[in-house]
Every structure is written in structure tokens, then in C-alpha cells.
VEXVO-643351 format. One record per residue: residue number from 0; residue in three letters; x, y, z of N, C-alpha, C, O in turn. Coordinates in steps of 0.001 Angstrom, whole numbers, plus 500000, padded with zeros to 6 digits. Example, Ala and Ser with C-alpha at 12.3 -4.5 7.8 and 13.67 -1.06 7.14 Angstrom:
<atom><fike>0</fike><vexke>ALA</vexke><n_X>513190</n_X><n_Y>494310</n_Y><n_Z>507800</n_Z><ca_X>512300</ca_X><ca_Y>495500</ca_Y><ca_Z>507800</ca_Z><c_X>513200</c_X><c_Y>496700</c_Y><c_Z>507800</c_Z><o_X>514236</o_X><o_Y>496681</o_Y><o_Z>508465</o_Z></atom>
<atom><fike>1</fike><vexke>SER</vexke><n_X>512850</n_X><n_Y>497750</n_Y><n_Z>507080</n_Z><ca_X>513670</ca_X><ca_Y>498940</ca_Y><ca_Z>507140</ca_Z><c_X>512900</c_X><c_Y>500030</c_Y><c_Z>507870</c_Z><o_X>513409</o_X><o_Y>501138</o_Y><o_Z>508039</o_Z></atom>
This chain:
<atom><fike>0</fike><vexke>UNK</vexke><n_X>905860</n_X><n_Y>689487</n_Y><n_Z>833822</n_Z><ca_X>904563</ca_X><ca_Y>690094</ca_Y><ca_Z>833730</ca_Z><c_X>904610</c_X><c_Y>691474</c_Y><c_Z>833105</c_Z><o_X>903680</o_X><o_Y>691856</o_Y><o_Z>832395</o_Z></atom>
<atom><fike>1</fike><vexke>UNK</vexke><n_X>905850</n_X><n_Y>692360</n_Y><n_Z>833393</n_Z><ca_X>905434</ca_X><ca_Y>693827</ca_Y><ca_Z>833031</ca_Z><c_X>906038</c_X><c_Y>693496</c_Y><c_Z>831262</c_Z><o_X>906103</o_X><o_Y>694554</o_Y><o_Z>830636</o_Z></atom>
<atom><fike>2</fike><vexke>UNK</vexke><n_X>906271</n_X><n_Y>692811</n_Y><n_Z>830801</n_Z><ca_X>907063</ca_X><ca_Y>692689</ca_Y><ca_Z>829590</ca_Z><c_X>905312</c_X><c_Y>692662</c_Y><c_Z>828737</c_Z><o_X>904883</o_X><o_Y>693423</o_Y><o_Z>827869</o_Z></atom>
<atom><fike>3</fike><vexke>UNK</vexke><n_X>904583</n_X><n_Y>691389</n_Y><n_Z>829464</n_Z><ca_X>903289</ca_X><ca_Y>691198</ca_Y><ca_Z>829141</ca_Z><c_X>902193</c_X><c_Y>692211</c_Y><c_Z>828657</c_Z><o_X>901587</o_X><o_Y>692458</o_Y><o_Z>827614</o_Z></atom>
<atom><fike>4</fike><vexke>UNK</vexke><n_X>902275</n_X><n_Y>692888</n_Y><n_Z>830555</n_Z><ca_X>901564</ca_X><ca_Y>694030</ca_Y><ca_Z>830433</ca_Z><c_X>901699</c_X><c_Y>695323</c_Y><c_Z>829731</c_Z><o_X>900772</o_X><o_Y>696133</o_Y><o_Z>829743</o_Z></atom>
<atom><fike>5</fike><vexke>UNK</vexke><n_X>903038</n_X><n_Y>695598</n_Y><n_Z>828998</n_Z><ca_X>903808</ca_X><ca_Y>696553</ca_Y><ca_Z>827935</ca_Z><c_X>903405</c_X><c_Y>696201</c_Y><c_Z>826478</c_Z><o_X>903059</o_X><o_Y>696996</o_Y><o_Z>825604</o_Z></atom>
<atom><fike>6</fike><vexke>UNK</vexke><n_X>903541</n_X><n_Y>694591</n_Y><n_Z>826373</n_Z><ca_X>902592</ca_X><ca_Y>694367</ca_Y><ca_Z>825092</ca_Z><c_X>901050</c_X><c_Y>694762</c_Y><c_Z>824799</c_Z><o_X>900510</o_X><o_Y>695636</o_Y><o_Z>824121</o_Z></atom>
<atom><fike>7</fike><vexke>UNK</vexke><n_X>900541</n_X><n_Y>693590</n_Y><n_Z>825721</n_Z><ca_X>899098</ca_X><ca_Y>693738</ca_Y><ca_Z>825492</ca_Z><c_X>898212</c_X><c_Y>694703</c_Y><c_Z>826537</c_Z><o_X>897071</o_X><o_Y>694269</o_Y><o_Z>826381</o_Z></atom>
<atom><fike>8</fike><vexke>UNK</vexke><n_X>898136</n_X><n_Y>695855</n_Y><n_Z>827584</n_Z><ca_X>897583</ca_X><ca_Y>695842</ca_Y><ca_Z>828312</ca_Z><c_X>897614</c_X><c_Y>697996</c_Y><c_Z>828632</c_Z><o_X>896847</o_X><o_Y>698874</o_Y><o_Z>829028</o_Z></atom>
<atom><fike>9</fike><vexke>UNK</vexke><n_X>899166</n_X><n_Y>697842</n_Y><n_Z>828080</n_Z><ca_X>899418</ca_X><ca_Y>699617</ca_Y><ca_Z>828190</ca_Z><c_X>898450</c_X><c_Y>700673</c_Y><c_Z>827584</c_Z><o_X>898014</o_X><o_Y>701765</o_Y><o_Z>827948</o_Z></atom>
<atom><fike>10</fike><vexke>UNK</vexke><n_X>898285</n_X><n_Y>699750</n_Y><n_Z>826339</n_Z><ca_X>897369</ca_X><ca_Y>700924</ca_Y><ca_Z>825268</ca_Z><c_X>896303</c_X><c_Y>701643</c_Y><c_Z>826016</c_Z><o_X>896213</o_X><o_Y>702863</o_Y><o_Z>826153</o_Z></atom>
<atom><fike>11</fike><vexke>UNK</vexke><n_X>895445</n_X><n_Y>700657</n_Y><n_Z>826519</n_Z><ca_X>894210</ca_X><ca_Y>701477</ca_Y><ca_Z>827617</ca_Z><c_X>894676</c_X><c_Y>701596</c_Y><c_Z>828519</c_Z><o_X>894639</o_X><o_Y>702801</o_Y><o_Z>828767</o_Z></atom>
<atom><fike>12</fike><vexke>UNK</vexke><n_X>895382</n_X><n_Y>700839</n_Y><n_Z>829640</n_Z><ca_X>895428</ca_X><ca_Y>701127</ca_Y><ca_Z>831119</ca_Z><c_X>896629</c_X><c_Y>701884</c_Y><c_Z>830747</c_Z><o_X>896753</o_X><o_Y>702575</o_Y><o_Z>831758</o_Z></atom>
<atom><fike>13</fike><vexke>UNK</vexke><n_X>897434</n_X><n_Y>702161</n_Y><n_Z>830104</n_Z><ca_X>898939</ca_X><ca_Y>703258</ca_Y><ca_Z>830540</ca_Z><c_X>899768</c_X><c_Y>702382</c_Y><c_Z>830615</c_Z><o_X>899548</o_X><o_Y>701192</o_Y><o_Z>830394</o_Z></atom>
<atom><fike>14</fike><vexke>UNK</vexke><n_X>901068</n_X><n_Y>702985</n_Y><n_Z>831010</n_Z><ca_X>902517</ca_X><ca_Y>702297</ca_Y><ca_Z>831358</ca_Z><c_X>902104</c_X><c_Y>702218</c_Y><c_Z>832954</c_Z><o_X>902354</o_X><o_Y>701157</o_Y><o_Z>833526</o_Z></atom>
<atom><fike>15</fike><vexke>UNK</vexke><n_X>901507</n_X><n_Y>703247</n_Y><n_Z>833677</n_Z><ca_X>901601</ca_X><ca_Y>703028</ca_Y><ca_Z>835560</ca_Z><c_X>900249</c_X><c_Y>702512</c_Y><c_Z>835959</c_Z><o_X>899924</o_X><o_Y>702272</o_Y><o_Z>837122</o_Z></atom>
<atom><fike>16</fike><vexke>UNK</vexke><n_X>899296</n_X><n_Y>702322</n_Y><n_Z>834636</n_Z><ca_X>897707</ca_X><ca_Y>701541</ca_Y><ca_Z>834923</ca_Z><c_X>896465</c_X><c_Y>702668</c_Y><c_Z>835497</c_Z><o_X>895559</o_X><o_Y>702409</o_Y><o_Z>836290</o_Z></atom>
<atom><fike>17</fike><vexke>UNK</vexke><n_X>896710</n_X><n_Y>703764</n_Y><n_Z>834927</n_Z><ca_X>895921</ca_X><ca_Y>704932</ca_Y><ca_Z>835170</ca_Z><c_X>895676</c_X><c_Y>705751</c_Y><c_Z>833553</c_Z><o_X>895293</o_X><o_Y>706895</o_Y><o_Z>833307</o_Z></atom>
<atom><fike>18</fike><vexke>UNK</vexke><n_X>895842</n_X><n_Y>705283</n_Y><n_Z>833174</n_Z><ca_X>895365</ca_X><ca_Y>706132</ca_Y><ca_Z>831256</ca_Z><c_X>894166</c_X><c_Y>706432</c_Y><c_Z>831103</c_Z><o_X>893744</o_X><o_Y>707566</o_Y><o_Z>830873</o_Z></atom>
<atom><fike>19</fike><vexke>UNK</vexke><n_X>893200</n_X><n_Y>704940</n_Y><n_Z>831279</n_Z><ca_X>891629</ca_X><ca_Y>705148</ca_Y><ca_Z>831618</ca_Z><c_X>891089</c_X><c_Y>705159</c_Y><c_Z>830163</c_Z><o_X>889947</o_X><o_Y>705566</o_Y><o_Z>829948</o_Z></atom>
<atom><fike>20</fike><vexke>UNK</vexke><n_X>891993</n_X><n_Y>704663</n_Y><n_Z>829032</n_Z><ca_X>891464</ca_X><ca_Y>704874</ca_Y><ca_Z>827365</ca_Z><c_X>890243</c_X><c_Y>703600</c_Y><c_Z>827491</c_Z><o_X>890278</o_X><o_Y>702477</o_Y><o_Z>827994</o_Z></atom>
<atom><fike>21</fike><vexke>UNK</vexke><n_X>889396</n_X><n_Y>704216</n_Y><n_Z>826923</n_Z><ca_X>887879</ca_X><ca_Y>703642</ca_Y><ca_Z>826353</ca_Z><c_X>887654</c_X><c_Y>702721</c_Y><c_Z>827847</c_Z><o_X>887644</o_X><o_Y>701498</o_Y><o_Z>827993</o_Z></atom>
<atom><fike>22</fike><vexke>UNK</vexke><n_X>887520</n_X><n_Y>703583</n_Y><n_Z>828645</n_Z><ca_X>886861</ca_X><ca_Y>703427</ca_Y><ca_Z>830332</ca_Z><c_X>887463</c_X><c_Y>702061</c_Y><c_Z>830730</c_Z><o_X>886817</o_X><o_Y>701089</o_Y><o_Z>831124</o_Z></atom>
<atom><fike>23</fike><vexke>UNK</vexke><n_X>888964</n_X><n_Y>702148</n_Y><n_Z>830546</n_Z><ca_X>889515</ca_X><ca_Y>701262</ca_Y><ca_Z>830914</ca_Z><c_X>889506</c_X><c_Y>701788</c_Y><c_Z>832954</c_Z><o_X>889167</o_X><o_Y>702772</o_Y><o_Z>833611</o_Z></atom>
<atom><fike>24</fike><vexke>UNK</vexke><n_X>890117</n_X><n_Y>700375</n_Y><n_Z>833231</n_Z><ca_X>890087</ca_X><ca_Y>701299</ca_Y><ca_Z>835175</ca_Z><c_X>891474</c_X><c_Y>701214</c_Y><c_Z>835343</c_Z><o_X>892442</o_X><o_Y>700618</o_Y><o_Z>834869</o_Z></atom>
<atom><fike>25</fike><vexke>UNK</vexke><n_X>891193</n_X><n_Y>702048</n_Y><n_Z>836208</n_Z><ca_X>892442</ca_X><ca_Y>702643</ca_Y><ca_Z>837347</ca_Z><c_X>892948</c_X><c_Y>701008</c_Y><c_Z>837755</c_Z><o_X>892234</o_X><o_Y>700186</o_Y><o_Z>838330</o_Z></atom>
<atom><fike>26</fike><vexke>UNK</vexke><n_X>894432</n_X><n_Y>700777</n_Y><n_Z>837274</n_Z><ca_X>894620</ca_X><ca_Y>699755</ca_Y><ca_Z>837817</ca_Z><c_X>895548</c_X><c_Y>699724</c_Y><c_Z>839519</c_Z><o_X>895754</o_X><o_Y>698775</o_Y><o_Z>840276</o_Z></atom>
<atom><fike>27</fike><vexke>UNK</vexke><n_X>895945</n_X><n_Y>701238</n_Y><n_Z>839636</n_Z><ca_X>896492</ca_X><ca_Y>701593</ca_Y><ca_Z>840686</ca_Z><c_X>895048</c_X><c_Y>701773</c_Y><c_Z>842057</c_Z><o_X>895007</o_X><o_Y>701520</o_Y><o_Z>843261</o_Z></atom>
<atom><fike>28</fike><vexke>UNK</vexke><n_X>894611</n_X><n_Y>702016</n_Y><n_Z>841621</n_Z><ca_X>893249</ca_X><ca_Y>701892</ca_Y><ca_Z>842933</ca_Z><c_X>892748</c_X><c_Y>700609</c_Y><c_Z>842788</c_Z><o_X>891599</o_X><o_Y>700757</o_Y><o_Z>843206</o_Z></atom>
<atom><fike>29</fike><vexke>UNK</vexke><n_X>892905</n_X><n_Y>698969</n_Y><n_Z>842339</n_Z><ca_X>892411</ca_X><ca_Y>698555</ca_Y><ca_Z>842053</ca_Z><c_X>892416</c_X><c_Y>697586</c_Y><c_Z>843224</c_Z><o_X>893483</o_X><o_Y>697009</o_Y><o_Z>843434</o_Z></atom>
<atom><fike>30</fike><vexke>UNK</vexke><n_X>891288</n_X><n_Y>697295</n_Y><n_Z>844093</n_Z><ca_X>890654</ca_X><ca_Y>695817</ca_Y><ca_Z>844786</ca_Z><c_X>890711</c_X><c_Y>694555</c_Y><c_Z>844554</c_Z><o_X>890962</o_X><o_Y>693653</o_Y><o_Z>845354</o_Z></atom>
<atom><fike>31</fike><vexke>UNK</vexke><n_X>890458</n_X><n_Y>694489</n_Y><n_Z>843373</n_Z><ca_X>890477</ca_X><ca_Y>692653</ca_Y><ca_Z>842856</ca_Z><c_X>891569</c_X><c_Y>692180</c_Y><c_Z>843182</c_Z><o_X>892673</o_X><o_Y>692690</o_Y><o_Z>842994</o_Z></atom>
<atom><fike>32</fike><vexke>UNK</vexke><n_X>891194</n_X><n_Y>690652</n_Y><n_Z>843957</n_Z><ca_X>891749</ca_X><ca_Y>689513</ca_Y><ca_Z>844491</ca_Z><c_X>892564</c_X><c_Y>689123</c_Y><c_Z>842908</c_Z><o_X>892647</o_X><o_Y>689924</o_Y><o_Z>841977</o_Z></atom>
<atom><fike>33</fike><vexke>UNK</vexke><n_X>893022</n_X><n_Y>687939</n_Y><n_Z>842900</n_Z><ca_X>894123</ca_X><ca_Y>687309</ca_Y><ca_Z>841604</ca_Z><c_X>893422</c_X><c_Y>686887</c_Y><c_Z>840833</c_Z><o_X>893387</o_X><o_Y>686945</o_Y><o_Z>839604</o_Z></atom>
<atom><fike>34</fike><vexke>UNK</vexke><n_X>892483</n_X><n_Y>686173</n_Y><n_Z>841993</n_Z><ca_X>890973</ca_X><ca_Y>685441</ca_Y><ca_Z>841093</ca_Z><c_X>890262</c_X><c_Y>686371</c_Y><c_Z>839941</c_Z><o_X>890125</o_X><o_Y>686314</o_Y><o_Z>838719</o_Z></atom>
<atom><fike>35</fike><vexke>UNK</vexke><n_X>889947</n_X><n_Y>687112</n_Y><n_Z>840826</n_Z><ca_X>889108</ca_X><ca_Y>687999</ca_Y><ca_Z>839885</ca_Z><c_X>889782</c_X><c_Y>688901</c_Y><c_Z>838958</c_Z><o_X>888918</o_X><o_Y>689341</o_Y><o_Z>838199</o_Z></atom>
<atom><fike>36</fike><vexke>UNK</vexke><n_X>891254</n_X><n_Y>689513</n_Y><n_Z>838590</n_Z><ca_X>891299</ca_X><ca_Y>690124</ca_Y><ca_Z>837979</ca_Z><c_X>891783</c_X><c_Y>688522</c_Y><c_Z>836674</c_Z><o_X>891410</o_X><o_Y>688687</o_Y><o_Z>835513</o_Z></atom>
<atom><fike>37</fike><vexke>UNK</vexke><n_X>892456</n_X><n_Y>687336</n_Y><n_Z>836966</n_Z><ca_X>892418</ca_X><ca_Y>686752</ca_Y><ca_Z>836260</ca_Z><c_X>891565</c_X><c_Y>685908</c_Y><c_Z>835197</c_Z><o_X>891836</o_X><o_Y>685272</o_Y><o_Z>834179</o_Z></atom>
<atom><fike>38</fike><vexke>UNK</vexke><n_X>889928</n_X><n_Y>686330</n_Y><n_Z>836219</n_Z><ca_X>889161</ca_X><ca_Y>685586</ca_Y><ca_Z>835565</ca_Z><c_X>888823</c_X><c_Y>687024</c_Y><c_Z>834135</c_Z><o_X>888673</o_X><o_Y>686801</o_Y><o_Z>832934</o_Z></atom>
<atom><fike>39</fike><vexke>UNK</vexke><n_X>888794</n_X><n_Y>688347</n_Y><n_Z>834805</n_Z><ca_X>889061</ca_X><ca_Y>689620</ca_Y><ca_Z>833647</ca_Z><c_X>889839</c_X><c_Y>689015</c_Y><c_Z>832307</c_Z><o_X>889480</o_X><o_Y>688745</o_Y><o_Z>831161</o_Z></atom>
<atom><fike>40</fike><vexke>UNK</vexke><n_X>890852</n_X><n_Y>688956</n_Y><n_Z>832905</n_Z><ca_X>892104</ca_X><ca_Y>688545</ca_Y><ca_Z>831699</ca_Z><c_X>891945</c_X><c_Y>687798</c_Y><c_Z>831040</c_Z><o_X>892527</o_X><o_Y>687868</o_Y><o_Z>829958</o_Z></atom>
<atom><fike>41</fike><vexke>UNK</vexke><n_X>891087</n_X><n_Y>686688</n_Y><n_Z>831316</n_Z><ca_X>890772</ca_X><ca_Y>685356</ca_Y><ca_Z>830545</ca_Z><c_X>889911</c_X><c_Y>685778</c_Y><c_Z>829217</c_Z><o_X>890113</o_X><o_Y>685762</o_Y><o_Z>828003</o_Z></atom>
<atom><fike>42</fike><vexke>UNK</vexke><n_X>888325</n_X><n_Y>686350</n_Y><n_Z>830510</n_Z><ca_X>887007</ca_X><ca_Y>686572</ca_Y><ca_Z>829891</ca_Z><c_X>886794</c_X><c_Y>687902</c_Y><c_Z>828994</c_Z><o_X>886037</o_X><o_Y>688036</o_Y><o_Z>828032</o_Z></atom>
<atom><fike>43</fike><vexke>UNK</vexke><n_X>887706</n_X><n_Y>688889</n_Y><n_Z>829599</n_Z><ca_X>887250</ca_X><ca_Y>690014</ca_Y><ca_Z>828949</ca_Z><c_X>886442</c_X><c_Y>690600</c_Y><c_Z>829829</c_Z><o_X>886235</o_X><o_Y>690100</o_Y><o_Z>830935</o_Z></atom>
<atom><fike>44</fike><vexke>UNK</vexke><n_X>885817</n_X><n_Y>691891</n_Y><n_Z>829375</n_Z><ca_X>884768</ca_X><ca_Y>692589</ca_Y><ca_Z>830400</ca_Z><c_X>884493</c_X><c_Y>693918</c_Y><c_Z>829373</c_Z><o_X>885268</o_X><o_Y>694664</o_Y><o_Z>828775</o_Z></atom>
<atom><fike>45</fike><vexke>UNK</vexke><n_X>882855</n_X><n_Y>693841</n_Y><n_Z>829470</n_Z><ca_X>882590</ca_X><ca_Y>694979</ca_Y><ca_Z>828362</ca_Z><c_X>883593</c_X><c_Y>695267</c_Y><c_Z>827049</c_Z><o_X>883340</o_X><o_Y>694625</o_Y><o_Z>826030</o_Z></atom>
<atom><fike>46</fike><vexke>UNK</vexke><n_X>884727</n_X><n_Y>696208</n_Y><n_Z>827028</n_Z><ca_X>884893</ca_X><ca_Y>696445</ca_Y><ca_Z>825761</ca_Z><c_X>886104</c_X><c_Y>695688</c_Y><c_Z>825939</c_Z><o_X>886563</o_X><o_Y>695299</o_Y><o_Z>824865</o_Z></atom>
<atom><fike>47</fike><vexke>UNK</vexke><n_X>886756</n_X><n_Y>695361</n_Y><n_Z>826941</n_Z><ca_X>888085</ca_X><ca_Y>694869</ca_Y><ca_Z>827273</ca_Z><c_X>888148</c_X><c_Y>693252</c_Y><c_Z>826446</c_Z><o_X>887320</o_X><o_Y>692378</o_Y><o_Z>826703</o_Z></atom>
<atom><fike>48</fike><vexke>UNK</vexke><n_X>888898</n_X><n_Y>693125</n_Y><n_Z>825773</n_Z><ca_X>888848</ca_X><ca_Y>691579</ca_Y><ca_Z>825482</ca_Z><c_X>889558</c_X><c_Y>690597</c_Y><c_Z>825692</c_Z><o_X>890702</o_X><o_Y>690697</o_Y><o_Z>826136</o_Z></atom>
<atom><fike>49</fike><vexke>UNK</vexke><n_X>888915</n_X><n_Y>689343</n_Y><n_Z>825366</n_Z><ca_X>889139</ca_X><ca_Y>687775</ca_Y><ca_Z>826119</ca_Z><c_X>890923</c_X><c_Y>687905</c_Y><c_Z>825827</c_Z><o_X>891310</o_X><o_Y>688478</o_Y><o_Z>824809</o_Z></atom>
<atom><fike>50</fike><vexke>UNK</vexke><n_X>891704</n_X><n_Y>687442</n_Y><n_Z>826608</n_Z><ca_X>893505</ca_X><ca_Y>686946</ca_Y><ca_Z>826650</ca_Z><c_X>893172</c_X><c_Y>685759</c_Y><c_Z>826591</c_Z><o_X>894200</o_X><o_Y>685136</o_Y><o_Z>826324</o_Z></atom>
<atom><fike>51</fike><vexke>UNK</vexke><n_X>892118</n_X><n_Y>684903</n_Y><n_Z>826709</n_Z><ca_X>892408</ca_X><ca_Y>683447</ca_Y><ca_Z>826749</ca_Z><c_X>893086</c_X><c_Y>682607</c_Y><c_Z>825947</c_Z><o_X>893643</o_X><o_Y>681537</o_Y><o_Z>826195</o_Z></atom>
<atom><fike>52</fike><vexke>UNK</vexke><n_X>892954</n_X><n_Y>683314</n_Y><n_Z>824812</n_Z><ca_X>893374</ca_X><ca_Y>682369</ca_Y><ca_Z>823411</ca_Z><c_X>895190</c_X><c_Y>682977</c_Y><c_Z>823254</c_Z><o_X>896294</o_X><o_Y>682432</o_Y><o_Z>823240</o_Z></atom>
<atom><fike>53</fike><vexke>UNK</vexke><n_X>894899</n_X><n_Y>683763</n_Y><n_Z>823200</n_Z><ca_X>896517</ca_X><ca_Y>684915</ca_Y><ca_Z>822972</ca_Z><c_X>897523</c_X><c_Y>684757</c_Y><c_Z>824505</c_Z><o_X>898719</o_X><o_Y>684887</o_Y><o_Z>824242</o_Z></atom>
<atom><fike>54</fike><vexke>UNK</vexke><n_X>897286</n_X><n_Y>684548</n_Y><n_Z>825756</n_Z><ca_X>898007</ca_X><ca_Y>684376</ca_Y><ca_Z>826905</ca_Z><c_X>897439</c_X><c_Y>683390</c_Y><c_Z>827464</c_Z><o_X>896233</o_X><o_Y>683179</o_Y><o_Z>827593</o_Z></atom>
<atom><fike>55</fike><vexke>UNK</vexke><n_X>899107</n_X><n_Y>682233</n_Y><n_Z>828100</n_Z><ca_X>898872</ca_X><ca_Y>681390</ca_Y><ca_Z>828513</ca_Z><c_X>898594</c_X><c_Y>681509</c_Y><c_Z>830218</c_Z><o_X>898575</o_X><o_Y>682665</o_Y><o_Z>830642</o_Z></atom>
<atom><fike>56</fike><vexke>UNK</vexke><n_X>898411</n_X><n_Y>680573</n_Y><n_Z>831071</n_Z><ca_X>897546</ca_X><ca_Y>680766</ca_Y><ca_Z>831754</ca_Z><c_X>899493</c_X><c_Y>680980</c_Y><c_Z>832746</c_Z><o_X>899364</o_X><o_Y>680892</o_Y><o_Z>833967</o_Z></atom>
<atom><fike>57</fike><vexke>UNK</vexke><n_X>900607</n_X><n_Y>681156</n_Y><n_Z>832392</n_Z><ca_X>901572</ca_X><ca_Y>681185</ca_Y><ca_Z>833601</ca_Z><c_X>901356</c_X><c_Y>682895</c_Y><c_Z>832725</c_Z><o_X>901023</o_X><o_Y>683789</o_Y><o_Z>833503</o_Z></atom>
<atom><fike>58</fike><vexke>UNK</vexke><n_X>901464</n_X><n_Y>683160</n_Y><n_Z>831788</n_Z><ca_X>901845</ca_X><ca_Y>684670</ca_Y><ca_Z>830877</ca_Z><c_X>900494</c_X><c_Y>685401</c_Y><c_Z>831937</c_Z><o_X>900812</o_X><o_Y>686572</o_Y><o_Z>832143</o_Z></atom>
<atom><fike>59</fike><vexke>UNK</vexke><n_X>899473</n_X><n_Y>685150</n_Y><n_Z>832465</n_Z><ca_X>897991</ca_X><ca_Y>685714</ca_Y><ca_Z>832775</ca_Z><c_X>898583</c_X><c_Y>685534</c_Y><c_Z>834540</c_Z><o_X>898829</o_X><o_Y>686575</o_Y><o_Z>835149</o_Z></atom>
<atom><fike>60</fike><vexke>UNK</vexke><n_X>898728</n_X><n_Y>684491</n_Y><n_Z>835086</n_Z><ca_X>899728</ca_X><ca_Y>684675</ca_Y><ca_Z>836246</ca_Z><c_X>900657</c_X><c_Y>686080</c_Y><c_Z>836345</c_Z><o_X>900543</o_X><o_Y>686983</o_Y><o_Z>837174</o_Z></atom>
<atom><fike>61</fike><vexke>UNK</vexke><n_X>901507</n_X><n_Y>685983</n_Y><n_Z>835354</n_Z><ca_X>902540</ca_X><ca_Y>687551</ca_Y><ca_Z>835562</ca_Z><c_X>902242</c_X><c_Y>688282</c_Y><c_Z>835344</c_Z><o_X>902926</o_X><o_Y>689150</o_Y><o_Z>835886</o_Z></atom>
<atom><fike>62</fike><vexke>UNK</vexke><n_X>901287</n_X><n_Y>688797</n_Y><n_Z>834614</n_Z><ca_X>900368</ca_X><ca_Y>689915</ca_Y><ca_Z>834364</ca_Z><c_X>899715</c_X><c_Y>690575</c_Y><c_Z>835323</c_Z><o_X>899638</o_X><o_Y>691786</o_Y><o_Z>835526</o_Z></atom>
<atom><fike>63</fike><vexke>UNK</vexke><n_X>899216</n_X><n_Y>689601</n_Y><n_Z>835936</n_Z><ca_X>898614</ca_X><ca_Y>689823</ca_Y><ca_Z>837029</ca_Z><c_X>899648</c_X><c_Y>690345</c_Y><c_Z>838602</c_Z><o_X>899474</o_X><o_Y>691346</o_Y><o_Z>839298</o_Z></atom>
<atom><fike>64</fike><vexke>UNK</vexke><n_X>900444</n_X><n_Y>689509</n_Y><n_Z>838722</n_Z><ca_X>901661</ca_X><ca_Y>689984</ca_Y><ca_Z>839586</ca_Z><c_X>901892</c_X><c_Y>691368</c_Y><c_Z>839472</c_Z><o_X>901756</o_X><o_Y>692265</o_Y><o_Z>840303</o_Z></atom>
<atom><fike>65</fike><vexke>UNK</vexke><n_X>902338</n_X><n_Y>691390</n_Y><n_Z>838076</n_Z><ca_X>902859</ca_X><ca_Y>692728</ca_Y><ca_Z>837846</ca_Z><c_X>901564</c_X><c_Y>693805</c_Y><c_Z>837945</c_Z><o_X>902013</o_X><o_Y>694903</o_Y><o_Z>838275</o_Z></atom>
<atom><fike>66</fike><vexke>UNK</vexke><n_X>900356</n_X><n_Y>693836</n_Y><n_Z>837796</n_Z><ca_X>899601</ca_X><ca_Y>694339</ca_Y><ca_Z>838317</ca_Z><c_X>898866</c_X><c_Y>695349</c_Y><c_Z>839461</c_Z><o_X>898341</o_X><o_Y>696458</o_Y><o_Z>839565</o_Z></atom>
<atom><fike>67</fike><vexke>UNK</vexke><n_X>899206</n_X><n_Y>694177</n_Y><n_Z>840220</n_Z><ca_X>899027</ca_X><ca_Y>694051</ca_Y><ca_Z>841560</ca_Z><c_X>900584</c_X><c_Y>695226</c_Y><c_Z>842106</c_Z><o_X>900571</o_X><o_Y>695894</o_Y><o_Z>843140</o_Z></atom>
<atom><fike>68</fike><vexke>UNK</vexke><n_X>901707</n_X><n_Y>695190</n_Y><n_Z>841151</n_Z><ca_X>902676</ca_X><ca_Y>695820</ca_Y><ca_Z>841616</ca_Z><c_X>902435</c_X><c_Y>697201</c_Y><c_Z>841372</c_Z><o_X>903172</o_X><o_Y>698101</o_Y><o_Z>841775</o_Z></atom>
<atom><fike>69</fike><vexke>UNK</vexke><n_X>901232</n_X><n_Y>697383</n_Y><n_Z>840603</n_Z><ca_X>900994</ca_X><ca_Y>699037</ca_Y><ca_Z>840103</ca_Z><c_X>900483</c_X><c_Y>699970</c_Y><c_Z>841362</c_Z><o_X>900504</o_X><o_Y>701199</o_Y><o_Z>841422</o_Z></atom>
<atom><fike>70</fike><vexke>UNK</vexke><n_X>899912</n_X><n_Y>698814</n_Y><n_Z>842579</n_Z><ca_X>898799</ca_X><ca_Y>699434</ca_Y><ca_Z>843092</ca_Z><c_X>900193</c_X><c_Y>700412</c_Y><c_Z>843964</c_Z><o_X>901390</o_X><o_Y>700288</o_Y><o_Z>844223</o_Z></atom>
<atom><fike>71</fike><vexke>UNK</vexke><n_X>898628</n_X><n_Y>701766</n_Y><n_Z>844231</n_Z><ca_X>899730</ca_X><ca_Y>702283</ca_Y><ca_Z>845118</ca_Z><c_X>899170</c_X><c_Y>702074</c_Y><c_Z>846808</c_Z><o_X>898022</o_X><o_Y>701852</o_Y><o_Z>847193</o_Z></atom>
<atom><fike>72</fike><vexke>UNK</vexke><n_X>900567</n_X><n_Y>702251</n_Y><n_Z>847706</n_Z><ca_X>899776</ca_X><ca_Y>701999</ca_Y><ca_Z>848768</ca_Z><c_X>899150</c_X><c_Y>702966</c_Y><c_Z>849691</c_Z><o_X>899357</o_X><o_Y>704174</o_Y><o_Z>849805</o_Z></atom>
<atom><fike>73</fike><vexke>UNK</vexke><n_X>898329</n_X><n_Y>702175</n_Y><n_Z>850337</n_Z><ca_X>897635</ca_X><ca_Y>703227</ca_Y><ca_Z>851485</ca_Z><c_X>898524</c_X><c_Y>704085</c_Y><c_Z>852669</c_Z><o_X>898093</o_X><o_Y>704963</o_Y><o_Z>853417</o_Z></atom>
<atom><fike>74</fike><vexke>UNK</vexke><n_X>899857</n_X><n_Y>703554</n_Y><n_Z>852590</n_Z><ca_X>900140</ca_X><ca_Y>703853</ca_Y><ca_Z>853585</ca_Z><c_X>901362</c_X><c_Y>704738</c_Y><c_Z>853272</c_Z><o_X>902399</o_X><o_Y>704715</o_Y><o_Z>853935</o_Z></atom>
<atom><fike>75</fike><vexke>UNK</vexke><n_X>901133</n_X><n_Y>705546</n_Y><n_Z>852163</n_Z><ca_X>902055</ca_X><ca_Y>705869</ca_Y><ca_Z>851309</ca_Z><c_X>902174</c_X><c_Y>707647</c_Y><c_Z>851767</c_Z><o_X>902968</o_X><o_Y>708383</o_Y><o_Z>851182</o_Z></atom>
């Protein structure tokens, strides 16, 4: 996933998912379930665009993993 997210995903969100280029979000504060940030990844959202065609649906799986590994925790 982070190989993924280094290709396609750093430019706006950063290397740690906090850059915030062209109102990308904080992927370290981020809430979304797998569902929902995968259905993001698929569909796109406002300026963010569709991975559906360009990542397969295990490449959108690790992306997401690795993601989810940005967050920081609460209990930190």
C-alpha cells in the first residue's frame, strides 16, 4: 500500500497524509471506515480523482491499509 500511496496519493495528501494541497484532508485525523475511504478511491470526490480505472481493487485494498496506518492515535 505505501509503495501505492508514494505513487499516486503523496502529491496532495504528503508523505505522513497532512500536506492538505488543493484541500486535500488530513489523512492522519481521518474517521472513515475501509468502506468509505475505498468507495473515495474508486469514485473520486470533488477535485480528488476516480483510481478506478488506474488501481486494482487488491492495489485500493493496500492503499487503504496503509492509510489507515497514517492515523495518529488518541492515545498517543
Amino acid at each position: 500500500g505505501r509503495k501505492v500511496y508514494e505513487q499516486h496519493c503523496v502529491r496532495c495528501h504528503g508523505k505522513d497524509g497532512t500536506r492538505g494541497q488543493f484541500g486535500a484532508k488530513n489523512l492522519q485525523i481521518s474517521i472513515l471506515s475501509d468502506v468509505e475511504l475505498q468507495t473515495i478511491i474508486r469514485n473520486g470526490k470533488r477535485i480528488m480523482p476516480s483510481w478506478k480505472k488506474k488501481l486494482s481493487a487488491e492495489q485500493i485494498t493496500l492503499v487503504t491499509d496503509y492509510i489507515k496506518s497514517l492515523r495518529v492515535s488518541v492515545n498517543q
